[in-house]
OpenMM code with the backbone's topology and positions (N, CA, C; nanometers):
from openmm import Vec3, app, unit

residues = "UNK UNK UNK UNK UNK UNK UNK UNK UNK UNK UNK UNK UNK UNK UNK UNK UNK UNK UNK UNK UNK UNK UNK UNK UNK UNK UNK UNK UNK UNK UNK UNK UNK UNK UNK UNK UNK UNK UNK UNK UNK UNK UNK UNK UNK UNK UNK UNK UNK UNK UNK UNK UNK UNK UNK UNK UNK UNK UNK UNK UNK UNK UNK UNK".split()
positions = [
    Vec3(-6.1619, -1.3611, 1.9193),
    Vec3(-6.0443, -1.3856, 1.9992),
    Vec3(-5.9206, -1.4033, 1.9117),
    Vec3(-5.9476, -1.4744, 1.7763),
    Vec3(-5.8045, -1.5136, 1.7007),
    Vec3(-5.7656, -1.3605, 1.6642),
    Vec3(-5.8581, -1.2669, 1.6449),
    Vec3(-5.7679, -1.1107, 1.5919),
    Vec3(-5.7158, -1.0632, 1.6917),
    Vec3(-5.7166, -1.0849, 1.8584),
    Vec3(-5.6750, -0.9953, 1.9047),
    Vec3(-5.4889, -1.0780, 1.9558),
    Vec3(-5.4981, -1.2053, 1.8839),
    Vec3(-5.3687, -1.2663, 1.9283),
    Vec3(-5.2111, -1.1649, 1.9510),
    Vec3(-5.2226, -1.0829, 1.8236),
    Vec3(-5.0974, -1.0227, 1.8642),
    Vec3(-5.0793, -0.9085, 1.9663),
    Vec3(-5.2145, -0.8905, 2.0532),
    Vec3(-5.1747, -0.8430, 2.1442),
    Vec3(-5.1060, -0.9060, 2.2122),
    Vec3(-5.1616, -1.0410, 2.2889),
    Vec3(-5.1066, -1.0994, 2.3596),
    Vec3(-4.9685, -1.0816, 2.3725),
    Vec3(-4.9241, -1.1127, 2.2471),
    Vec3(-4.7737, -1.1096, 2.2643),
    Vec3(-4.6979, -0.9656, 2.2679),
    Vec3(-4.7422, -0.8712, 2.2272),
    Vec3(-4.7378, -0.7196, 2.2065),
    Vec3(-4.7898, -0.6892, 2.3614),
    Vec3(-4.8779, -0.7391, 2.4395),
    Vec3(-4.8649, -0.6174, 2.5891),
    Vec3(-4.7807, -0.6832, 2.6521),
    Vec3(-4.7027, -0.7907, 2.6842),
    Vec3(-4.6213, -0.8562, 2.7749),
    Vec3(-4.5269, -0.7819, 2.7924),
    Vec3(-4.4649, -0.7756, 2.6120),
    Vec3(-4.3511, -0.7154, 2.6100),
    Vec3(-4.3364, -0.5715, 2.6121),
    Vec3(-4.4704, -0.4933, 2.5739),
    Vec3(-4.4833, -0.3251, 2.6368),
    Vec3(-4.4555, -0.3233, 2.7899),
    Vec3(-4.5236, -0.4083, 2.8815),
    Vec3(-4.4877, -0.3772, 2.9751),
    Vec3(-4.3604, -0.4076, 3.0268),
    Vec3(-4.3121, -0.5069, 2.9792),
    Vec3(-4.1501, -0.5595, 2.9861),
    Vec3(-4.0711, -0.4188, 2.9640),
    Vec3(-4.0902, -0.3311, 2.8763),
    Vec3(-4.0176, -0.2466, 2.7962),
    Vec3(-3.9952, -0.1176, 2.8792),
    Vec3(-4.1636, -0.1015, 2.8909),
    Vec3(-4.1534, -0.0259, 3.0320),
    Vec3(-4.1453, -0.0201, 3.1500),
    Vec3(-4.1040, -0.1519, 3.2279),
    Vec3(-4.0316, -0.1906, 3.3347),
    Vec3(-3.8593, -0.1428, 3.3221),
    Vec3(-3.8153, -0.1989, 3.2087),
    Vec3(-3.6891, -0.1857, 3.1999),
    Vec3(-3.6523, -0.0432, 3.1794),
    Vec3(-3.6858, 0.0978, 3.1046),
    Vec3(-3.7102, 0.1760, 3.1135),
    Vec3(-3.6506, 0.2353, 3.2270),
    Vec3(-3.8100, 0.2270, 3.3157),
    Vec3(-3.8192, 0.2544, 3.4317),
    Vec3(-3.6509, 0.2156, 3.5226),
    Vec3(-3.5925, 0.0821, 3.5545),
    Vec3(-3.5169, 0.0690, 3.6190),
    Vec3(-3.3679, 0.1500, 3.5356),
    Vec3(-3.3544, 0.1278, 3.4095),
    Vec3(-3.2704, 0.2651, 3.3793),
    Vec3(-3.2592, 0.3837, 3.4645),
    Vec3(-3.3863, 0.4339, 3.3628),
    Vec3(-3.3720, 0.6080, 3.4313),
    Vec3(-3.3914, 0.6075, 3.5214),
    Vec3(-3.3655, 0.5091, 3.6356),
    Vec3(-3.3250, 0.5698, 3.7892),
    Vec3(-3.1747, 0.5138, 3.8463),
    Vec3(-3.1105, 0.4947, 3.7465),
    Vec3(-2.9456, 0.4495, 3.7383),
    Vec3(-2.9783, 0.3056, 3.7829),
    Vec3(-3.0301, 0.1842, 3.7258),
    Vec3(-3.0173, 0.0887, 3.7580),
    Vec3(-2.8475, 0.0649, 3.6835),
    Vec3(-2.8377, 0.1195, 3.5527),
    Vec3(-2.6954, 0.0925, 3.5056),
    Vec3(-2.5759, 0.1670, 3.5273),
    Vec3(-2.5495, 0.3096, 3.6207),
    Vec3(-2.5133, 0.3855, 3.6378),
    Vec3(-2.3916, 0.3667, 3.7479),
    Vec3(-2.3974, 0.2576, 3.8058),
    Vec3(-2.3173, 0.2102, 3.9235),
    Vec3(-2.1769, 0.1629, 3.7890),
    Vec3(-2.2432, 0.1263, 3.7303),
    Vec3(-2.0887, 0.0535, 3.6628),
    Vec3(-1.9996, -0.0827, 3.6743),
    Vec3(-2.1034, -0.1257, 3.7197),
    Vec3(-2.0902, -0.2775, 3.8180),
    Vec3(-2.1358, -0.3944, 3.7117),
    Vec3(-2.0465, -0.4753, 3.6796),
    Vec3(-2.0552, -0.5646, 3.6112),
    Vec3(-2.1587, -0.6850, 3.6372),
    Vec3(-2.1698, -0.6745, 3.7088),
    Vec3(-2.3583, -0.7989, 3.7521),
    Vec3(-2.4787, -0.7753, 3.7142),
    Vec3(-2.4889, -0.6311, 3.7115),
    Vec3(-2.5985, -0.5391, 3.6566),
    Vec3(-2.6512, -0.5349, 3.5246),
    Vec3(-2.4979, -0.5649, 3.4545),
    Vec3(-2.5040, -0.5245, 3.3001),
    Vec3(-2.5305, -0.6870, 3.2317),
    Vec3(-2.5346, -0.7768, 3.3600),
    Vec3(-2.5276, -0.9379, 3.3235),
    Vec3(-2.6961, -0.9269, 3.3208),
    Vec3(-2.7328, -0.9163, 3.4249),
    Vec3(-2.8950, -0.9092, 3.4911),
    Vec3(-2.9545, -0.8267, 3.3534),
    Vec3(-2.8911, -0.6993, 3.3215),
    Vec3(-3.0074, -0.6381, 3.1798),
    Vec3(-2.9560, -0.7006, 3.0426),
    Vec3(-2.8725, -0.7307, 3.0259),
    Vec3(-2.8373, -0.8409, 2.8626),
    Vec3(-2.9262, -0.9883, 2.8829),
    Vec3(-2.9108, -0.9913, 3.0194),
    Vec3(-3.0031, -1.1610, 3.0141),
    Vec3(-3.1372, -1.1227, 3.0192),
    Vec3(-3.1687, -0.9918, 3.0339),
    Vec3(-3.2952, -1.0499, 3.0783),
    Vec3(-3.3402, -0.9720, 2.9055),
    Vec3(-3.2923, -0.9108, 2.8634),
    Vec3(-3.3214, -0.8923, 2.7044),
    Vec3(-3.3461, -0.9696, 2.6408),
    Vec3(-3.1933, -1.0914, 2.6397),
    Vec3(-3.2062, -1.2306, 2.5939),
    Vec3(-3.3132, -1.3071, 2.5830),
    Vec3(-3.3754, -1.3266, 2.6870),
    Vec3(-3.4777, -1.3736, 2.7873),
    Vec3(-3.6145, -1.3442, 2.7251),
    Vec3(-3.5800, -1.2477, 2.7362),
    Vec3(-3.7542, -1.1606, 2.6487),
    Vec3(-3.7284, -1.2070, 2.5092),
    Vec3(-3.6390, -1.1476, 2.4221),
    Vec3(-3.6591, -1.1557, 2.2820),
    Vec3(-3.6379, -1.3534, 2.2676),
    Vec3(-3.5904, -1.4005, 2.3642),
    Vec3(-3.6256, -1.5439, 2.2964),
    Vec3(-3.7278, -1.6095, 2.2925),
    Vec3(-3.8340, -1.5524, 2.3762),
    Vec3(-3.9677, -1.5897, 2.4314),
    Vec3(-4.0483, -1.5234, 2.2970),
    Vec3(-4.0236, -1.4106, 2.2829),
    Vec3(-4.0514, -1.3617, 2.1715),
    Vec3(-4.0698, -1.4096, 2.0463),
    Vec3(-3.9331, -1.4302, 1.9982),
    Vec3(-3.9226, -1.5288, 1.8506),
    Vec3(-4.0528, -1.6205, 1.9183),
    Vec3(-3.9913, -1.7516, 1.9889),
    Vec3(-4.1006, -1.8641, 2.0045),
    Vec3(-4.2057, -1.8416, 1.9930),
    Vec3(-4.2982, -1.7134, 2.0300),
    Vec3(-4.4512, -1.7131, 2.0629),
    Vec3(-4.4714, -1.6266, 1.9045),
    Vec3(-4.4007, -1.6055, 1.8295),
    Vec3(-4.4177, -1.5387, 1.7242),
    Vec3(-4.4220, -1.6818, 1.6619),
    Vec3(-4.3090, -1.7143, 1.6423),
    Vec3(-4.3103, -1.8511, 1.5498),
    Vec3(-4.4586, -1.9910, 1.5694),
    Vec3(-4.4615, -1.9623, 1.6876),
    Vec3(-4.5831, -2.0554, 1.7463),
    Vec3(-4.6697, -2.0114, 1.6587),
    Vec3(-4.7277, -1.8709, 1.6555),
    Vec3(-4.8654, -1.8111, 1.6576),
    Vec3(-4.8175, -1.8427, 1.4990),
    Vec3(-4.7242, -1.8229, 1.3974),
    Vec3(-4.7033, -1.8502, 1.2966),
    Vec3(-4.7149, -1.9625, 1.2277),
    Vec3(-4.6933, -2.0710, 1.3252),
    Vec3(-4.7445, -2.2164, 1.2896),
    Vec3(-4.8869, -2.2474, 1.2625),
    Vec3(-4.9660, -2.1863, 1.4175),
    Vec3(-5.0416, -2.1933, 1.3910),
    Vec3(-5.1617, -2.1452, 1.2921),
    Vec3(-5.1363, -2.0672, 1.1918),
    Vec3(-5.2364, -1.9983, 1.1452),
    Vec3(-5.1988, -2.0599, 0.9889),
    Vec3(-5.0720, -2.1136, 0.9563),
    Vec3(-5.0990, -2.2020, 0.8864),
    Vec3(-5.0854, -2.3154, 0.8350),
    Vec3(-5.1371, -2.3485, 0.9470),
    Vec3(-5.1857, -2.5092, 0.9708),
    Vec3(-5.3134, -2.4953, 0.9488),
] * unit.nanometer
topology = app.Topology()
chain = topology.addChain("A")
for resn in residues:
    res = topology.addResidue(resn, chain)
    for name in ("N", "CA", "C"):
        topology.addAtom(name, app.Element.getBySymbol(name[0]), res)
């Protein structure tokens, strides 16, 4: 189980990646509408801060 840890954190964010993707290429950003462009910077934010943390976590832990 401890080798397969960086999946964990590696499929969340594949599928995160390809969610967002997905709402692109069907003009989720294409309107030009300033709420939109709030909703995909935060939710980037959002991901990559969760990110660092569960990186840094899993980093603590291994050596400890």
């Amino acid at each position: 189980m401890k080798r397969f840890k960086f999946l964990f954190i590696l499929l969340p964010l594949a599928l995160f990646i390809s969610f967002l993707d997905k709402k692109v290429l069907t003009g989720f950003l294409s309107s030009n509408e300033i709420p939109d462009h709030y909703i995909f910077l935060g939710s980037l934010v959002i991901v990559i801060c969760i990110l660092i943390f569960a990186v840094l976590r899993f980093d603590k832990n291994v050596n400890s």
